[in-house]
KOLGU-4560 file (N, C-alpha, C; in nm, 3 decimals, padded with zeros to 5 digits):
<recs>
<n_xx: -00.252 n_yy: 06.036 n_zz: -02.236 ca_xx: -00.302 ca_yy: 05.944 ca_zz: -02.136 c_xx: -00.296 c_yy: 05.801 c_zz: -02.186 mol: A seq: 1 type: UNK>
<n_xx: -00.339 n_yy: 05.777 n_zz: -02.334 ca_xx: -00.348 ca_yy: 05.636 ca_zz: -02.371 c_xx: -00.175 c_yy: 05.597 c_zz: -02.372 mol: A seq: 2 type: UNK>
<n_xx: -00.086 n_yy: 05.667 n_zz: -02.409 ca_xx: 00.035 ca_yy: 05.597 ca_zz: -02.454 c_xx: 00.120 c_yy: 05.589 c_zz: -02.267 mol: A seq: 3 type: UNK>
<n_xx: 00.045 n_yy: 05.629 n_zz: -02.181 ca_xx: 00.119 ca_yy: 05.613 ca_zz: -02.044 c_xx: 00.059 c_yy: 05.477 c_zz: -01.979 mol: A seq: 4 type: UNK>
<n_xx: -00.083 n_yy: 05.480 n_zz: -02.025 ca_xx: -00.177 ca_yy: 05.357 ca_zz: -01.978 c_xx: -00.052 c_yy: 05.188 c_zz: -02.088 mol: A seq: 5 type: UNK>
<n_xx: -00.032 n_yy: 05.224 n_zz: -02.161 ca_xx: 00.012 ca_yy: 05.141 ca_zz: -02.282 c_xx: 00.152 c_yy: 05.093 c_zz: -02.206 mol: A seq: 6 type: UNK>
<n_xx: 00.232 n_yy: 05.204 n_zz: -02.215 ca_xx: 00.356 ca_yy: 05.201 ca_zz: -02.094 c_xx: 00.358 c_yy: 05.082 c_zz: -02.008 mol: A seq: 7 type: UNK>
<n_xx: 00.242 n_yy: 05.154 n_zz: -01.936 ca_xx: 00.232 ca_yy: 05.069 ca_zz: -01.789 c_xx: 00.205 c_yy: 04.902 c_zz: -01.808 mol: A seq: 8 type: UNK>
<n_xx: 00.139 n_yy: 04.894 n_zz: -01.911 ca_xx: 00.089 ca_yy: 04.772 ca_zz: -01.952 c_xx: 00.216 c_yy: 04.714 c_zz: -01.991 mol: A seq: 9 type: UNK>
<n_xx: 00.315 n_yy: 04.719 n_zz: -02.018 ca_xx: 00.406 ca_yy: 04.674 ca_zz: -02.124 c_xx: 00.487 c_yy: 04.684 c_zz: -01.954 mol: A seq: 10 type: UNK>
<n_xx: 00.521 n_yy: 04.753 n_zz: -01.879 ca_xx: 00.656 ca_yy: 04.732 ca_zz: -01.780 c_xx: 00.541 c_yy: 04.592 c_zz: -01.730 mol: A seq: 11 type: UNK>
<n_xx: 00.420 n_yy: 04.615 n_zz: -01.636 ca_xx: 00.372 ca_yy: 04.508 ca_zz: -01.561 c_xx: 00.417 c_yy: 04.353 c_zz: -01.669 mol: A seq: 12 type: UNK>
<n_xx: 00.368 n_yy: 04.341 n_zz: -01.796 ca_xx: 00.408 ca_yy: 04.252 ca_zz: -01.874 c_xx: 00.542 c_yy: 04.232 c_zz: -01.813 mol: A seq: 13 type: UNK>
<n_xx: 00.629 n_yy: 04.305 n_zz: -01.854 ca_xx: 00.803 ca_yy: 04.259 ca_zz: -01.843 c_xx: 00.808 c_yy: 04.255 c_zz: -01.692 mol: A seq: 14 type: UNK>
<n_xx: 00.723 n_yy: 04.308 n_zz: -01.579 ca_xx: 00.803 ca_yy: 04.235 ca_zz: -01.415 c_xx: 00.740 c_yy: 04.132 c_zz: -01.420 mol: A seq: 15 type: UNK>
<n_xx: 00.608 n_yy: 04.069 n_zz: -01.488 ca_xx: 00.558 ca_yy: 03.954 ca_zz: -01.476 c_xx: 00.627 c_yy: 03.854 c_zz: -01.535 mol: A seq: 16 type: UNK>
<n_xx: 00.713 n_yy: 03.890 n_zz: -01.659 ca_xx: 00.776 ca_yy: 03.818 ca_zz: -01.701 c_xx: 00.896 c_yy: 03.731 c_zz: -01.647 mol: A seq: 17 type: UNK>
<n_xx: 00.962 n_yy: 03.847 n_zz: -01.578 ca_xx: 01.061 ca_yy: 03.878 ca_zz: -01.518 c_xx: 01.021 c_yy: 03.766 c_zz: -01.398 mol: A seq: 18 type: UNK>
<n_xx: 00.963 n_yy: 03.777 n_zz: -01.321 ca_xx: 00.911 ca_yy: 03.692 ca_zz: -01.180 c_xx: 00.867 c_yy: 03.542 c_zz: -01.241 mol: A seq: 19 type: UNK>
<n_xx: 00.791 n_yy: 03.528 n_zz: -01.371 ca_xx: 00.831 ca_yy: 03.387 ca_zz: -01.458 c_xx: 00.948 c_yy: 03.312 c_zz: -01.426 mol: A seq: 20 type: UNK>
<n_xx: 01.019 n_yy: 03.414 n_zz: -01.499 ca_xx: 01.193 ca_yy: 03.347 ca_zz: -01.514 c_xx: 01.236 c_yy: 03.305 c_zz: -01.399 mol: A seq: 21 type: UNK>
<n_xx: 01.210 n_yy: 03.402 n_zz: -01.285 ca_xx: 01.295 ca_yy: 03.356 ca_zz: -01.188 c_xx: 01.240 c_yy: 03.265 c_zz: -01.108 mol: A seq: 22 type: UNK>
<n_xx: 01.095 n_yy: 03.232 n_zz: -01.096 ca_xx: 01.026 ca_yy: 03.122 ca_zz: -01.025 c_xx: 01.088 c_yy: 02.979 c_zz: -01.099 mol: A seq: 23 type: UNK>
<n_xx: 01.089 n_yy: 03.005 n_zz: -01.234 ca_xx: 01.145 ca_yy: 02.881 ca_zz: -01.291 c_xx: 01.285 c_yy: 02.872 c_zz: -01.248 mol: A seq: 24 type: UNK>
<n_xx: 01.364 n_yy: 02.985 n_zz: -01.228 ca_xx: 01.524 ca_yy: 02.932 ca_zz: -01.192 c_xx: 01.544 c_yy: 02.890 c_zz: -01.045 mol: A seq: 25 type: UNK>
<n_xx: 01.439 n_yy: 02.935 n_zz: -00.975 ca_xx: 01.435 ca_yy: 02.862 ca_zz: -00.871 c_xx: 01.380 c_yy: 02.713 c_zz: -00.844 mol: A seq: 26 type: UNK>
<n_xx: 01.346 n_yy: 02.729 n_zz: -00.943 ca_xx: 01.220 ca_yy: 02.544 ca_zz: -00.907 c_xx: 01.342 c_yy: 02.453 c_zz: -00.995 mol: A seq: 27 type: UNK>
<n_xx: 01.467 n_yy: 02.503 n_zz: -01.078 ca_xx: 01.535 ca_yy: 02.453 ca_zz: -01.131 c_xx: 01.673 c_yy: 02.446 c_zz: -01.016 mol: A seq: 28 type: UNK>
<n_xx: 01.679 n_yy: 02.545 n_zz: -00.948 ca_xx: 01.756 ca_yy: 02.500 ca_zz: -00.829 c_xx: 01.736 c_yy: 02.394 c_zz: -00.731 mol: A seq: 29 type: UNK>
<n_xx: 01.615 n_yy: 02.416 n_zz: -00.716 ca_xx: 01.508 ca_yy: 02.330 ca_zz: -00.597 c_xx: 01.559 c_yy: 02.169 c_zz: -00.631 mol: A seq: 30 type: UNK>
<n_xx: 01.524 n_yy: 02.155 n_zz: -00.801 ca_xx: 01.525 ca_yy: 02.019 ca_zz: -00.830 c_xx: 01.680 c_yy: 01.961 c_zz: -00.837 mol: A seq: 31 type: UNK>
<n_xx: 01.825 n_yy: 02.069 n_zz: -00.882 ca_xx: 01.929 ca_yy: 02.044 ca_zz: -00.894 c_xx: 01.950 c_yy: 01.986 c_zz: -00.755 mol: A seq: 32 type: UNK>
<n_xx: 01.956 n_yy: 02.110 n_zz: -00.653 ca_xx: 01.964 ca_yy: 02.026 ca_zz: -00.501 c_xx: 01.904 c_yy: 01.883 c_zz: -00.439 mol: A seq: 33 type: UNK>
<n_xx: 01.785 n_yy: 01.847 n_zz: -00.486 ca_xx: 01.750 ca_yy: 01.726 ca_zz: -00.453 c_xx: 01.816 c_yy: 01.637 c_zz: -00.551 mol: A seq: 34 type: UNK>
<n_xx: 01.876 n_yy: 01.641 n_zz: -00.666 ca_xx: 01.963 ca_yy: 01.560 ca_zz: -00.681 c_xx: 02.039 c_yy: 01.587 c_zz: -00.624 mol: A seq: 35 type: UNK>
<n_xx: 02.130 n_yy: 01.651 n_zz: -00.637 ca_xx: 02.242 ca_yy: 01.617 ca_zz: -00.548 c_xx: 02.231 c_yy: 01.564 c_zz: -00.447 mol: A seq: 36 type: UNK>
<n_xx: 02.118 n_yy: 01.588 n_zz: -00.338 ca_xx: 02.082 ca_yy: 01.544 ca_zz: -00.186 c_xx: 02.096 c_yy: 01.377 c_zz: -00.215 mol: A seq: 37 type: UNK>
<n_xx: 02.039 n_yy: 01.363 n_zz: -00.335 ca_xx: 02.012 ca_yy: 01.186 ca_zz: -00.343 c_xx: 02.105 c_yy: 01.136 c_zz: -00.360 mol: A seq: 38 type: UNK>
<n_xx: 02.229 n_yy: 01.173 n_zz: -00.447 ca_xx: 02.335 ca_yy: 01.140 ca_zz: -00.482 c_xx: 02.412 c_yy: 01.117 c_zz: -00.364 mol: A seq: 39 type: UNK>
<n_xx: 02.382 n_yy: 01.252 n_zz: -00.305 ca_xx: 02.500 ca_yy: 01.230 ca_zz: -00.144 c_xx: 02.477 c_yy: 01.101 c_zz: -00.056 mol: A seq: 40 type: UNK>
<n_xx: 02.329 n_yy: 01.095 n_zz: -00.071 ca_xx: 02.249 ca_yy: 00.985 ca_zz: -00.030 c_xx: 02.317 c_yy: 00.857 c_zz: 00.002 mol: A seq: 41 type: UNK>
<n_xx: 02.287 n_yy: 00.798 n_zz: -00.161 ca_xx: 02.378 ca_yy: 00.678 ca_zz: -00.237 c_xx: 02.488 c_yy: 00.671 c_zz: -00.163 mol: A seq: 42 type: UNK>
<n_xx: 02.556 n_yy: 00.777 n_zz: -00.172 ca_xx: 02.751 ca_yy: 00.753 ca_zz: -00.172 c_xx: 02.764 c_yy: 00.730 c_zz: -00.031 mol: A seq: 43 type: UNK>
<n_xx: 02.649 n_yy: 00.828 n_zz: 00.061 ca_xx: 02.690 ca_yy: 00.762 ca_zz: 00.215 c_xx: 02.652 c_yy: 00.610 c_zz: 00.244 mol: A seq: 44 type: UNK>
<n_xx: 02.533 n_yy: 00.561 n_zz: 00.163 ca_xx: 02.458 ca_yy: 00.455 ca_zz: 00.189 c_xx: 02.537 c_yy: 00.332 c_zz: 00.126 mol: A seq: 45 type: UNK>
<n_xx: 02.638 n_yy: 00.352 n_zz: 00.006 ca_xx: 02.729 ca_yy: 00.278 ca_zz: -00.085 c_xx: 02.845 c_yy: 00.281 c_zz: 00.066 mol: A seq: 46 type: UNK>
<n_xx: 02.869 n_yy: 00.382 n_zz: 00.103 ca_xx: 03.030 ca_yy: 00.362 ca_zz: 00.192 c_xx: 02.967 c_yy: 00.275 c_zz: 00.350 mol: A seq: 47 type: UNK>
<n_xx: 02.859 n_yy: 00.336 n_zz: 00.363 ca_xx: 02.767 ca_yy: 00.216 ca_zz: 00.512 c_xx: 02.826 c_yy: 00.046 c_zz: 00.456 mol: A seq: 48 type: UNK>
<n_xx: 02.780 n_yy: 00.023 n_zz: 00.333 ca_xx: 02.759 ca_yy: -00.106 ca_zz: 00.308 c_xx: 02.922 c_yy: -00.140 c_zz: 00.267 mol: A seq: 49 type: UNK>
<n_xx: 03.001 n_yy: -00.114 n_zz: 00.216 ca_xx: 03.150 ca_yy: -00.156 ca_zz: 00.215 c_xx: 03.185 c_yy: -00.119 c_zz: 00.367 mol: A seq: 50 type: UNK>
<n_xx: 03.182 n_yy: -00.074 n_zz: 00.461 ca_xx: 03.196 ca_yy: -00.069 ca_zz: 00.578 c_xx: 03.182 c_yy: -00.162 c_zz: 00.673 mol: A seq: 51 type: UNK>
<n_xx: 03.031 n_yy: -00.230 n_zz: 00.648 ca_xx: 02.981 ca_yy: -00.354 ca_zz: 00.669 c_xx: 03.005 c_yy: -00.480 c_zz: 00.621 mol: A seq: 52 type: UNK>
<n_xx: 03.060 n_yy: -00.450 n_zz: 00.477 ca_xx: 03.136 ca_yy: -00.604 ca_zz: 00.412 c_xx: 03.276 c_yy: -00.621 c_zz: 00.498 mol: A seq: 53 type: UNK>
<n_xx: 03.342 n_yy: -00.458 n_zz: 00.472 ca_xx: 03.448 ca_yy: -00.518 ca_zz: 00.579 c_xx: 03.462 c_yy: -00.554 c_zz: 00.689 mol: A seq: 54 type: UNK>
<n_xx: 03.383 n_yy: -00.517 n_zz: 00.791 ca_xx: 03.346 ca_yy: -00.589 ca_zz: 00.917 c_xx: 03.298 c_yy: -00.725 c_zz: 00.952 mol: A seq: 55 type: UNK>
<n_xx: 03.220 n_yy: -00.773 n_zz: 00.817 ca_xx: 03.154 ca_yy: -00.902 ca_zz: 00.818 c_xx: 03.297 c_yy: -00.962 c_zz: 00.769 mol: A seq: 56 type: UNK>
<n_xx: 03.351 n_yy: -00.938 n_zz: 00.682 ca_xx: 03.492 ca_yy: -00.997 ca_zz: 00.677 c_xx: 03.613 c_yy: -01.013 c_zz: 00.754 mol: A seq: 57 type: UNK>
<n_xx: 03.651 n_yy: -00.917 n_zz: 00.844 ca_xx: 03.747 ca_yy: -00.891 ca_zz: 00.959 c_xx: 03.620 c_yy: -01.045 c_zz: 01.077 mol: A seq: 58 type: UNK>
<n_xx: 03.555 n_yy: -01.072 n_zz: 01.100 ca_xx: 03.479 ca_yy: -01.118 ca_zz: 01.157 c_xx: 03.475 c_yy: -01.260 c_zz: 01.144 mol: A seq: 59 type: UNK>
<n_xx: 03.418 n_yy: -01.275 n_zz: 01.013 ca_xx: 03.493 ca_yy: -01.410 ca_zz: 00.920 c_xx: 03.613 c_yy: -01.462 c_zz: 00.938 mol: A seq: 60 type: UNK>
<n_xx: 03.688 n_yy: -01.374 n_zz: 00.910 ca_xx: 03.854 ca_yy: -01.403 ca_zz: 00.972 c_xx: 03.891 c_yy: -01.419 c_zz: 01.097 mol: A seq: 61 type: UNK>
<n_xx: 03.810 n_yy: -01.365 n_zz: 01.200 ca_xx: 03.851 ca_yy: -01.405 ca_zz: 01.320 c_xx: 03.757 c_yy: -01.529 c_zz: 01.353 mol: A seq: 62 type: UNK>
<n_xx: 03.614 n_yy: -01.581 n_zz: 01.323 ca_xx: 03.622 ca_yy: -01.670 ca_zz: 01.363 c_xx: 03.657 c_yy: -01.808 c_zz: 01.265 mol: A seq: 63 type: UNK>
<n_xx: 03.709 n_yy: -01.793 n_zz: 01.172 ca_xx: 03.833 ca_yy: -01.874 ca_zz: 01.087 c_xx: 03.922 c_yy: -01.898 c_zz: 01.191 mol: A seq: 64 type: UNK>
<n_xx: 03.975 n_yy: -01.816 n_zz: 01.223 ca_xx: 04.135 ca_yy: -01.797 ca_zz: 01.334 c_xx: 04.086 c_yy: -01.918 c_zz: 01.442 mol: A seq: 65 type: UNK>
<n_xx: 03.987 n_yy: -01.907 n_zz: 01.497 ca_xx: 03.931 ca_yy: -01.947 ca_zz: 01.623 c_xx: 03.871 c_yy: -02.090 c_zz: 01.614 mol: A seq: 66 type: UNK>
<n_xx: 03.841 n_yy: -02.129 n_zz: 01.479 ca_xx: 03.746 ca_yy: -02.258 ca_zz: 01.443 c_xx: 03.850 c_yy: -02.329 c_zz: 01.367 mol: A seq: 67 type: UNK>
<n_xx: 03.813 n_yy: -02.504 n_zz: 01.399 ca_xx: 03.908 ca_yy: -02.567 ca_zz: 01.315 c_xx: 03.818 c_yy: -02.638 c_zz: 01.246 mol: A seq: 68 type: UNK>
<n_xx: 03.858 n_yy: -02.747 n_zz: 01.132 ca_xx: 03.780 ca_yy: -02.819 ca_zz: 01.092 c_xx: 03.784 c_yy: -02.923 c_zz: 01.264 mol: A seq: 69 type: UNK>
<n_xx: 03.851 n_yy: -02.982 n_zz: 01.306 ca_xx: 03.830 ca_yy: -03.070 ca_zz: 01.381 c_xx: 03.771 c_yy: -03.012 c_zz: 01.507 mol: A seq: 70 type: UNK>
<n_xx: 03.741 n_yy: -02.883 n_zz: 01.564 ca_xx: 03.670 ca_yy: -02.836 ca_zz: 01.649 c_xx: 03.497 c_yy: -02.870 c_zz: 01.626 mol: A seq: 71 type: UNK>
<n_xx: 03.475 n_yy: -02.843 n_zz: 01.471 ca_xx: 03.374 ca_yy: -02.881 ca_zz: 01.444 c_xx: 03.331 c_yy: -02.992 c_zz: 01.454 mol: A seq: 72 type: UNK>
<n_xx: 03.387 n_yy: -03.140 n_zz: 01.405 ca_xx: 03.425 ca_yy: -03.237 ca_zz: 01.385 c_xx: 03.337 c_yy: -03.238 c_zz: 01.554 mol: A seq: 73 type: UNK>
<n_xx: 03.443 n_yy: -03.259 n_zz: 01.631 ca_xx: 03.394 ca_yy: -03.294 ca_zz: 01.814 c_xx: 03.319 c_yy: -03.243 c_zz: 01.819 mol: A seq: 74 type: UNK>
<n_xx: 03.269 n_yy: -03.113 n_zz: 01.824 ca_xx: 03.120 ca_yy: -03.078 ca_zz: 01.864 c_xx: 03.002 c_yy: -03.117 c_zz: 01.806 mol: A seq: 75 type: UNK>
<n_xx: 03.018 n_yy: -03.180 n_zz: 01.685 ca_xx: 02.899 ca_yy: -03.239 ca_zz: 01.623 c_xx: 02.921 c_yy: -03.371 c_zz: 01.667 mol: A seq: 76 type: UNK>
<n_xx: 02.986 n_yy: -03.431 n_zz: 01.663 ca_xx: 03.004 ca_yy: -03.579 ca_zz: 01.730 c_xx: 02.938 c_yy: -03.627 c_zz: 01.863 mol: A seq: 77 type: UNK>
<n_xx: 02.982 n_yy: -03.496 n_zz: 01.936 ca_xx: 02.946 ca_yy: -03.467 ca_zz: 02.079 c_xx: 02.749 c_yy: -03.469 c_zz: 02.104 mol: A seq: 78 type: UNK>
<n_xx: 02.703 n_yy: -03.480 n_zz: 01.978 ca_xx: 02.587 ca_yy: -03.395 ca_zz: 02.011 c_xx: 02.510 c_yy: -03.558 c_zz: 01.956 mol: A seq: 79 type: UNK>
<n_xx: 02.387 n_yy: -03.551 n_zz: 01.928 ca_xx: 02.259 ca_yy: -03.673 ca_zz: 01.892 c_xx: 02.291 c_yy: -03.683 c_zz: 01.705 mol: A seq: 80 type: UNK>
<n_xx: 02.276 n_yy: -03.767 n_zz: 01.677 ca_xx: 02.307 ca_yy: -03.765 ca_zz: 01.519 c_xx: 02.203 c_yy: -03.700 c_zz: 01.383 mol: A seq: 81 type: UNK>
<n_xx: 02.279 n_yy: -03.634 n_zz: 01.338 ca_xx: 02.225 ca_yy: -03.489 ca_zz: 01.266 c_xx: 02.128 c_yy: -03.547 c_zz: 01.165 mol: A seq: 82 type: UNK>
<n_xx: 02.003 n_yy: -03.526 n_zz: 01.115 ca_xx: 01.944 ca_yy: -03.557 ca_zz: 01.042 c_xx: 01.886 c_yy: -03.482 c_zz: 00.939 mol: A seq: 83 type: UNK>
<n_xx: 01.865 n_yy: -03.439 n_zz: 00.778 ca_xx: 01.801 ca_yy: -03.347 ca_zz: 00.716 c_xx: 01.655 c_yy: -03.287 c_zz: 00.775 mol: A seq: 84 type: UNK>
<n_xx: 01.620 n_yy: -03.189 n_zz: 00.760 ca_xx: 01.526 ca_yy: -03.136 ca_zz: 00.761 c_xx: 01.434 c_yy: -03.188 c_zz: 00.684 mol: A seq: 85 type: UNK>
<n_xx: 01.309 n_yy: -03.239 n_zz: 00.729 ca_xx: 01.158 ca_yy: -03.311 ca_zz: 00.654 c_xx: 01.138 c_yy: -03.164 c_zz: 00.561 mol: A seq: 86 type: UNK>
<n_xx: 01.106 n_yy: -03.159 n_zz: 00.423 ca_xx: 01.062 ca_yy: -03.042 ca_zz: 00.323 c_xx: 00.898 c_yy: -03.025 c_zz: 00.391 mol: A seq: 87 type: UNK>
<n_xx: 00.866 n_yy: -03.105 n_zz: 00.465 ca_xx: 00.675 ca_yy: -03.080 ca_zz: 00.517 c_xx: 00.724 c_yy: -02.955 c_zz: 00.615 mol: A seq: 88 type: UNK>
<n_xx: 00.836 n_yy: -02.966 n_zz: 00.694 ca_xx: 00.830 ca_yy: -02.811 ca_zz: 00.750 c_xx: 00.894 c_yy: -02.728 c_zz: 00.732 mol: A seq: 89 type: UNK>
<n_xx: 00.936 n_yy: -02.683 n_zz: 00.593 ca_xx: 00.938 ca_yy: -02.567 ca_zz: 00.494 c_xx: 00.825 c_yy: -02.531 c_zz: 00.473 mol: A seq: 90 type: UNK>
<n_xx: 00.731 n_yy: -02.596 n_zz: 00.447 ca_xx: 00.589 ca_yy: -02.520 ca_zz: 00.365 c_xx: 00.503 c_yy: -02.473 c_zz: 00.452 mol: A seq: 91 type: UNK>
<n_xx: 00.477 n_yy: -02.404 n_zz: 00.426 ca_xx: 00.386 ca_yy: -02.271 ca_zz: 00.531 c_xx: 00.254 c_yy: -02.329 c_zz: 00.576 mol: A seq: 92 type: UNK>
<n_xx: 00.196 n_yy: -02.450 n_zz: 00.498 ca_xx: 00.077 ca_yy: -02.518 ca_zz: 00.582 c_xx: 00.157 c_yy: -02.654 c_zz: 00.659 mol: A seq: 93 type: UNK>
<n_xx: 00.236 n_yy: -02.721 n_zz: 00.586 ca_xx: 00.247 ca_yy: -02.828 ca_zz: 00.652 c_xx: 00.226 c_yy: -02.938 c_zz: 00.547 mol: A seq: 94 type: UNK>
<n_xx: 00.177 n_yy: -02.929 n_zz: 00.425 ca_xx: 00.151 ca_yy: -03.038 ca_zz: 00.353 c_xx: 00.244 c_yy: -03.101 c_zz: 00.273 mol: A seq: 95 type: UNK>
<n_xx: 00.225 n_yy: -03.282 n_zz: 00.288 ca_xx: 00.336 ca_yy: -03.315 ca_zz: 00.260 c_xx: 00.376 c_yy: -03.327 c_zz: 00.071 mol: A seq: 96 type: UNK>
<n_xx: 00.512 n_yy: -03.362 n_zz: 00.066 ca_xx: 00.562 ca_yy: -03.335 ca_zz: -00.004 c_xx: 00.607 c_yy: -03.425 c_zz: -00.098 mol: A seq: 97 type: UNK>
<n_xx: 00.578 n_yy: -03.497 n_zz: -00.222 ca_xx: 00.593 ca_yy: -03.587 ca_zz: -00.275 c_xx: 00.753 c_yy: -03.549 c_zz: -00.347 mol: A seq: 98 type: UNK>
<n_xx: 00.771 n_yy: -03.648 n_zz: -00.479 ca_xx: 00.909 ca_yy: -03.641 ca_zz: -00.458 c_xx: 00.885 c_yy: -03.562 c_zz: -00.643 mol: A seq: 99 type: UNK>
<n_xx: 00.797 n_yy: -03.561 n_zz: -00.696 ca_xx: 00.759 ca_yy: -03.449 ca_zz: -00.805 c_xx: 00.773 c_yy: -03.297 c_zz: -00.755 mol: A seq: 100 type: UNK>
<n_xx: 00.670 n_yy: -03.260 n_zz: -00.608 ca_xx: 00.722 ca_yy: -03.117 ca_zz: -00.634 c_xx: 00.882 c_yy: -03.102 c_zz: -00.549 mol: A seq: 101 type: UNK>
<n_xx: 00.948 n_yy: -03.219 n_zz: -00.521 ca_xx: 01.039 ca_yy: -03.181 ca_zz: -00.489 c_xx: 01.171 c_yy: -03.117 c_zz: -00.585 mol: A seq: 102 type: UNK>
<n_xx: 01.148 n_yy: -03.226 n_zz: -00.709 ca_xx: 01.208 ca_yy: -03.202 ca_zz: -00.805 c_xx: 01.183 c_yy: -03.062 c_zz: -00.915 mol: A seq: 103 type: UNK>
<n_xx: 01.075 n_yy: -02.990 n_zz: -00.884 ca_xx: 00.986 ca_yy: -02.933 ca_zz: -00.931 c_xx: 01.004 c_yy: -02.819 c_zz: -00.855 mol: A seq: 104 type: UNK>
<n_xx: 01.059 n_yy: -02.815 n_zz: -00.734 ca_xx: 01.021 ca_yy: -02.698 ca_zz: -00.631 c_xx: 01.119 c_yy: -02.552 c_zz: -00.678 mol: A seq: 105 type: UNK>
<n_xx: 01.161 n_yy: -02.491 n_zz: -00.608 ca_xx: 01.231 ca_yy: -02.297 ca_zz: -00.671 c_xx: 01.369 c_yy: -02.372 c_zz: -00.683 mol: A seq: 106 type: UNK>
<n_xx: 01.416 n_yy: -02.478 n_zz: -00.643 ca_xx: 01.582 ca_yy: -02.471 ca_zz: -00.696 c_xx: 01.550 c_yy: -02.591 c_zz: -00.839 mol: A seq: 107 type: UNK>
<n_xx: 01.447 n_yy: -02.680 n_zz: -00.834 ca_xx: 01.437 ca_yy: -02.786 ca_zz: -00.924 c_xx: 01.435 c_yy: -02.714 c_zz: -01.072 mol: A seq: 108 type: UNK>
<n_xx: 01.447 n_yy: -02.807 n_zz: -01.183 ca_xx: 01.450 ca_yy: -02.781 ca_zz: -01.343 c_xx: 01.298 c_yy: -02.675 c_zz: -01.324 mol: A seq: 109 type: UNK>
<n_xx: 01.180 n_yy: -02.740 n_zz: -01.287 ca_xx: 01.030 ca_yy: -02.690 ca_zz: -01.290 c_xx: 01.032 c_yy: -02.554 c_zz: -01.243 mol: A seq: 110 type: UNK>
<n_xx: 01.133 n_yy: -02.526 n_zz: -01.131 ca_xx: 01.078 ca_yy: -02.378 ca_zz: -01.109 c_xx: 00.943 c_yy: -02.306 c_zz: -01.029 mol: A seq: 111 type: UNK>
<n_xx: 00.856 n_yy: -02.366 n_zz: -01.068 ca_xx: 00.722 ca_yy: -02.315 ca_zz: -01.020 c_xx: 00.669 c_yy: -02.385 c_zz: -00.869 mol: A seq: 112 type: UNK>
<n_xx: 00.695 n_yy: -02.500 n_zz: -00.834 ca_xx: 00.685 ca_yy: -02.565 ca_zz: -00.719 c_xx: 00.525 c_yy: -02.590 c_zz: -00.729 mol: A seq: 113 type: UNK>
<n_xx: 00.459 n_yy: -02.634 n_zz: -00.612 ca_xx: 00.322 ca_yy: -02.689 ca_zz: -00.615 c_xx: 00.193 c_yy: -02.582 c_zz: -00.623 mol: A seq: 114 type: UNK>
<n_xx: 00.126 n_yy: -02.601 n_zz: -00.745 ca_xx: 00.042 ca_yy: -02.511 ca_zz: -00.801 c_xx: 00.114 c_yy: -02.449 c_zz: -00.931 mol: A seq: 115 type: UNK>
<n_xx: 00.240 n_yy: -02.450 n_zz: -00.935 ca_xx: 00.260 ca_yy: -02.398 ca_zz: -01.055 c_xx: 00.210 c_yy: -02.423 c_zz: -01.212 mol: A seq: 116 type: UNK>
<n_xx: 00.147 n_yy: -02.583 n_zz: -01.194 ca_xx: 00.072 ca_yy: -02.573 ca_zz: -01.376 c_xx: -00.069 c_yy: -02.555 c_zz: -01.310 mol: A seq: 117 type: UNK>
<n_xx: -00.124 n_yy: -02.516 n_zz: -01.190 ca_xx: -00.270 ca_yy: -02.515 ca_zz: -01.226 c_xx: -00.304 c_yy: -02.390 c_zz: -01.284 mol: A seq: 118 type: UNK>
</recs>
């Protein structure tokens, strides 16, 4: 009786074992497939965007084809005389703009723009 009880103990061990292994070769499939899924991902999401450069380019080229410099030329002529943009309405309150943080601002040497040394 003891060496059948012993038996039994030792197969349940080895199907438990057994059902181990294979939960892991599945959770190792599981994870192989989601890479790959992501990968496929990329490569459709990589071919969207060269798809789109070439269209923005075929586009470019046609209105190249269609625009001259001197088309431009007359239609701005045609119009009230062009003036820069005031930097007071860039900034999200409105406050004006001396000629430090101008020099100072995200394209200037400073970098940091107004507040940046406080």
């Amino acid at each position: 009786m003891r060496l059948l009880i012993a038996e039994t103990d030792v197969v349940w061990k080895f199907a438990l074992l057994i059902l181990i292994g294979a939960g892991a070769g599945a959770s190792l499939l599981v994870v192989r497939q989601q890479r790959l899924q992501a990968v496929h991902e990329m490569t459709e999401a990589a071919e969207r965007m060269i798809e789109m450069e070439r269209t923005l380019w075929r586009l470019r080229a046609e209105i190249a084809s269609r625009v001259t410099p001197q088309d431009l030329e007359e239609g701005y002529a045609s119009r009230q005389a062009m003036e820069p943009i005031p930097l007071e309405w860039c900034l999200p309150d409105g406050t004006p703009v001396t000629a430090a943080d101008a020099m100072h601002g995200p394209l200037g040497m400073g970098g940091g723009g107004r507040g940046a040394g406080d």
